[in-house]
C-alpha positions in Angstrom: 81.9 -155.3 -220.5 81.0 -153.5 -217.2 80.4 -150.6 -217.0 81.5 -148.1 -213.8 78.0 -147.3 -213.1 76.4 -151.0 -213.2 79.1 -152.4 -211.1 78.9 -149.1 -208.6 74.8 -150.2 -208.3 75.5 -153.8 -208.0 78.0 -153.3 -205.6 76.1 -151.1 -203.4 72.9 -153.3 -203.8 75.5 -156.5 -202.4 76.1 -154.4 -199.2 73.3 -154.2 -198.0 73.7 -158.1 -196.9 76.2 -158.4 -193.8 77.8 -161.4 -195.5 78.1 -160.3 -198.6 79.1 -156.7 -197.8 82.3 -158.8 -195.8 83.1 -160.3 -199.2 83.1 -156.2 -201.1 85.1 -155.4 -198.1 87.8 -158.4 -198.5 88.1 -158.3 -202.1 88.0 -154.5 -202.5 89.7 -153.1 -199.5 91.5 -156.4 -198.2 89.9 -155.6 -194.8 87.6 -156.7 -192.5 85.3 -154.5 -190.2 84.7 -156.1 -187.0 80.8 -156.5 -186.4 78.7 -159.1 -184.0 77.7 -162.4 -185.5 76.1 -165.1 -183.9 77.2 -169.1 -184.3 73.8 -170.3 -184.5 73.2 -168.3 -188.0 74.9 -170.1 -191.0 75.8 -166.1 -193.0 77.1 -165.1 -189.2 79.3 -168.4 -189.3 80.2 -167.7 -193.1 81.2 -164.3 -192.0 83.5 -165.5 -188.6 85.1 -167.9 -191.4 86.3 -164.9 -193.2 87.1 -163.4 -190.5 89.3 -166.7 -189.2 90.3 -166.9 -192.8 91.9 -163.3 -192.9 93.5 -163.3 -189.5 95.1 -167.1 -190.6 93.1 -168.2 -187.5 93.4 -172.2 -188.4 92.0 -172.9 -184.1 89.3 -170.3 -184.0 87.9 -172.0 -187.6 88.3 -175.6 -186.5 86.4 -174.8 -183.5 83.7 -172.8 -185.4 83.6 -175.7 -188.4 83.8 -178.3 -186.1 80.5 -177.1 -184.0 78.8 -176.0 -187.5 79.2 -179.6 -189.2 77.0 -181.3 -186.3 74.0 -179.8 -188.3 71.9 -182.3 -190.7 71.3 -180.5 -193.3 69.2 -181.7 -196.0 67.7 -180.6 -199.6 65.2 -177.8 -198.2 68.2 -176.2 -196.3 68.8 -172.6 -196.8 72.0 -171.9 -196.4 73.1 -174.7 -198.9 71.6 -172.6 -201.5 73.3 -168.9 -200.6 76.8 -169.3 -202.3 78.5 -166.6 -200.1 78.0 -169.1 -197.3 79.3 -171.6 -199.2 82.3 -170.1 -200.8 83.2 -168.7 -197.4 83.2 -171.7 -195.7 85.0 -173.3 -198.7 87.8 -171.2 -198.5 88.5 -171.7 -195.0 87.7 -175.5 -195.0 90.5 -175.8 -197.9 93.1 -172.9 -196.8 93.2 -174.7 -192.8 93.2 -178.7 -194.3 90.0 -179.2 -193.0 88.0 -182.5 -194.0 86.1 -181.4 -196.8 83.7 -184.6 -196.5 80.9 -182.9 -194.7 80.8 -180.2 -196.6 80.7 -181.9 -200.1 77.7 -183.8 -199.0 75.9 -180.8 -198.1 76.8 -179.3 -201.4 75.6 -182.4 -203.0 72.1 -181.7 -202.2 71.6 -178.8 -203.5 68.4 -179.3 -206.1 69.4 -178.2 -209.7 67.5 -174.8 -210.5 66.5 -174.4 -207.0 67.2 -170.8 -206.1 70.0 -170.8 -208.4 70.3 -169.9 -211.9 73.9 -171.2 -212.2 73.9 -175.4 -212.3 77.5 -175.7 -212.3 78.4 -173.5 -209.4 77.8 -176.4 -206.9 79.7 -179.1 -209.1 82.7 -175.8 -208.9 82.5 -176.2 -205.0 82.8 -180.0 -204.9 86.0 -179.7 -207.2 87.4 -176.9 -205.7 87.1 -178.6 -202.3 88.3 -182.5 -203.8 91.1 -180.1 -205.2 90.4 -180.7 -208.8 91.7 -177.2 -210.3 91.2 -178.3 -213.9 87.6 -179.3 -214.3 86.2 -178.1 -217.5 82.9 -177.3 -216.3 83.9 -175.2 -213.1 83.4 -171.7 -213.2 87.3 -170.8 -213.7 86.6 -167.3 -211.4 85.4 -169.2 -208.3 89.2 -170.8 -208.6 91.0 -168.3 -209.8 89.6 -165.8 -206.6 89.7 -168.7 -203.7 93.4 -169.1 -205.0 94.5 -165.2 -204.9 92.4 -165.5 -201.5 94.6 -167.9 -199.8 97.5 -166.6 -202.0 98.3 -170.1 -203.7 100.2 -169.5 -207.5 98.5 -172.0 -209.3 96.8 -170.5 -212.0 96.0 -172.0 -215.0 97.1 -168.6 -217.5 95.7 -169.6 -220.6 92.2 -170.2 -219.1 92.7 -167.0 -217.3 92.8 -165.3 -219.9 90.3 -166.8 -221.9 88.0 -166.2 -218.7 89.2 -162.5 -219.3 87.7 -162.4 -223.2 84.6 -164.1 -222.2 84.1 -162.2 -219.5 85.0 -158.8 -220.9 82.5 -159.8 -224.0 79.6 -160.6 -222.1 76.5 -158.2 -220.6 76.8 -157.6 -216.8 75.0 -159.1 -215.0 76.8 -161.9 -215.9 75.0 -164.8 -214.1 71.8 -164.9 -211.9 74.2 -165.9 -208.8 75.1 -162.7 -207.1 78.1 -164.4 -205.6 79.2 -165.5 -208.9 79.2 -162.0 -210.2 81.3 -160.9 -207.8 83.8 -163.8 -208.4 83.6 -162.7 -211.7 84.5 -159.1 -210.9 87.4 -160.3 -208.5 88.6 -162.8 -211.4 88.9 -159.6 -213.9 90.4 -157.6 -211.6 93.1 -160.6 -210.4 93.8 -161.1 -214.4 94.4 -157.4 -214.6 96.7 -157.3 -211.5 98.3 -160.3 -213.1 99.3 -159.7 -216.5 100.1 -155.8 -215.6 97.4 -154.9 -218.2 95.8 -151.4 -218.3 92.4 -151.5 -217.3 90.2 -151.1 -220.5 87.4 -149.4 -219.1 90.0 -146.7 -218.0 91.2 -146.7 -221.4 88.2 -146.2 -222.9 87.0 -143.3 -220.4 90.2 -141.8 -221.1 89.9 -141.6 -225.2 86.2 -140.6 -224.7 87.5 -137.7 -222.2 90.7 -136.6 -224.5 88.3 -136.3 -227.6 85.2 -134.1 -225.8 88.2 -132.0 -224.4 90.2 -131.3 -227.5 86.5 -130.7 -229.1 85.6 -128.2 -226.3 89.1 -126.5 -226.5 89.0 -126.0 -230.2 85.0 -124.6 -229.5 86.2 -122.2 -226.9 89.1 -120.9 -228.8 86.6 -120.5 -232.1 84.1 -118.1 -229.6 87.4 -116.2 -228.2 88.4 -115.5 -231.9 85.0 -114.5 -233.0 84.7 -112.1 -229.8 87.4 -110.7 -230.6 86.9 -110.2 -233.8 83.7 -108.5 -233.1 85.4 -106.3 -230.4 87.6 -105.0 -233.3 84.8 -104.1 -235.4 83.1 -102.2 -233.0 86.4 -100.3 -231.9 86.8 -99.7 -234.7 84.0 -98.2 -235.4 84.1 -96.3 -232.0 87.4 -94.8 -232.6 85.6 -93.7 -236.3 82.2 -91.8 -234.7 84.7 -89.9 -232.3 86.6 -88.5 -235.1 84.2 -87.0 -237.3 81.9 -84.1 -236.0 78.3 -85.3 -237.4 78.1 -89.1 -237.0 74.4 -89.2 -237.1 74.3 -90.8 -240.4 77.7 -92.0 -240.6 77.9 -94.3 -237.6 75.3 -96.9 -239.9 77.1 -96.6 -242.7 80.6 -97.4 -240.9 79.1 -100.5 -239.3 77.6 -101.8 -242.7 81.0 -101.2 -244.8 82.8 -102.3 -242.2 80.9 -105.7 -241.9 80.3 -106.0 -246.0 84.1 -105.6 -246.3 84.2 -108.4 -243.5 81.6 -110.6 -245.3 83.5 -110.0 -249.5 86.9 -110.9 -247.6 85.6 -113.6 -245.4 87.6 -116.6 -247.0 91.1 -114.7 -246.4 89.7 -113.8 -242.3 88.9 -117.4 -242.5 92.3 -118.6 -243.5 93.5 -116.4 -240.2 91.0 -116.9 -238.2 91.2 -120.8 -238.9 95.1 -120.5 -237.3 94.6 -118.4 -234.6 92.1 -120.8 -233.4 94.5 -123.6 -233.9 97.3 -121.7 -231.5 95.3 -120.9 -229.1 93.6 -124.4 -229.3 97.3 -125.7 -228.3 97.6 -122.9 -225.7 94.5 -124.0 -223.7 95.5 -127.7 -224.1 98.7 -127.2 -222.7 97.8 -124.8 -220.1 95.7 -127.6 -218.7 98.0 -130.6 -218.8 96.6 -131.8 -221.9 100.2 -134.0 -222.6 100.2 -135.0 -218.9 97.3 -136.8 -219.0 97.7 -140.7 -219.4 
């Protein structure tokens, strides 16, 4: 499960990379801010692929891809490692029909446990790109999002929603990939989107709130009650030293009968006190919405 705060922090840790802040932007607020980017720096190309990618610009990607695949990259290459890069140009190199050749092979060298914790996400590229969406060993979310991304319906439900369960069930961070967490975020919120479920993190704040607010009613009702109870007592005993002429003595007295005849009757106050409470328990609730609330 993932909770609001871990994935706020996460989040605002990812954006502090340009290319990665592009992918929060996409996948959160289906835009793109416009920002310089150089050709010559693979996350700047990854980032003008998304950019060609969300503006369907197939001619400004082939002439980016094409100029970016006369590198030679080999095993010690960067950028073959950073799975933003790689997912970015991915996506573009499958949504515009793009020869995936070059790309595979530059996947392919990727060094298992070489800046990545996650062995299978490079085998997920390759099948993604050779259009294998069934591969058992793929990470299910890296599918799943590039296919909501280029808005293809071929999902796979039942492994969506056993992605869901495992997903939901495990500790976040999920994976040591960044990228992959993200994917993973993007997958839960595609299956939730899909299946019309209610998000069960909003569920569960909801129950937590409904209980601490019918507690805290029912507490400020009890201290009204008792309040004004004690204002009787005392107006009581008010209205009692203004009547007779020599209180001196008899203004103790009042107050201690008064408050013994509370204490010897206390379980029939009780009993009344106990249902005052619960009206005006109700009355607060519903003078704040408490049945409108979802």
């Amino acid at each position: 499960m993932v909770s609001v705060t871990d994935k706020s922090e996460f989040l605002i840790g990812l954006c502090q990379n340009d290319l990665a802040k592009d992918f929060v932007d996409l996948f959160l607020h289906g835009s793109l801010t416009e920002r310089k980017c150089s050709r010559t720096v693979a996350s700047d190309v990854a980032s003008l692929s998304l950019r060609c990618l969300y503006r369907s610009d197939a001619n400004g990607f082939k002439d980016l891809y094409a100029d970016f695949a006369r590198r030679k990259p080999d095993a010690d290459t960067d950028w073959i490692y950073d799975d933003f890069v790689v997912f970015a140009l991915m996506s573009s190199v499958k949504r515009f029909r793009i020869d995936p050749t070059w790309l595979i092979d530059a996947i392919a060298l990727r060094k298992d446990g070489k800046k990545d914790g996650s062995k299978n996400v490079p085998s997920t590229f390759i099948s993604l790109l050779r259009g294998n969406y069934e591969s058992r060993e793929a990470y299910y979310q890296v599918i799943v999002t590039y296919l909501d991304l280029v808005s293809e319906n071929k999902f796979d439900e039942a492994r969506l929603n056993d992605l869901f369960s495992e997903l939901w069930s495990m500790e976040f961070p999920f994976y040591s990939s960044s990228c992959l967490n993200l994917l993973s975020l993007k997958a839960i919120e595609i299956t939730i989107r899909r299946k019309g479920l209610k998000d069960p993190r909003r569920e569960q704040i909801v129950e937590q709130f409904l209980t601490a607010f019918s507690r805290r009613t029912k507490a400020t009702a009890s201290t009204i009650v008792n309040l004004l109870y004690a204002a009787l007592i005392v107006l009581v005993a008010w209205l009692i030293y203004q009547t007779f002429e020599d209180p001196s003595g008899l203004w103790v007295t009042i107050v201690s009968s008064l408050l013994t005849i509370g204490g010897a009757t206390l379980l029939e106050v009780f009993r009344v006190r106990r249902k005052i409470i619960g009206v005006l328990t109700q009355l607060i609730q519903k003078t704040w919405g408490l049945k409108q609330i979802p």
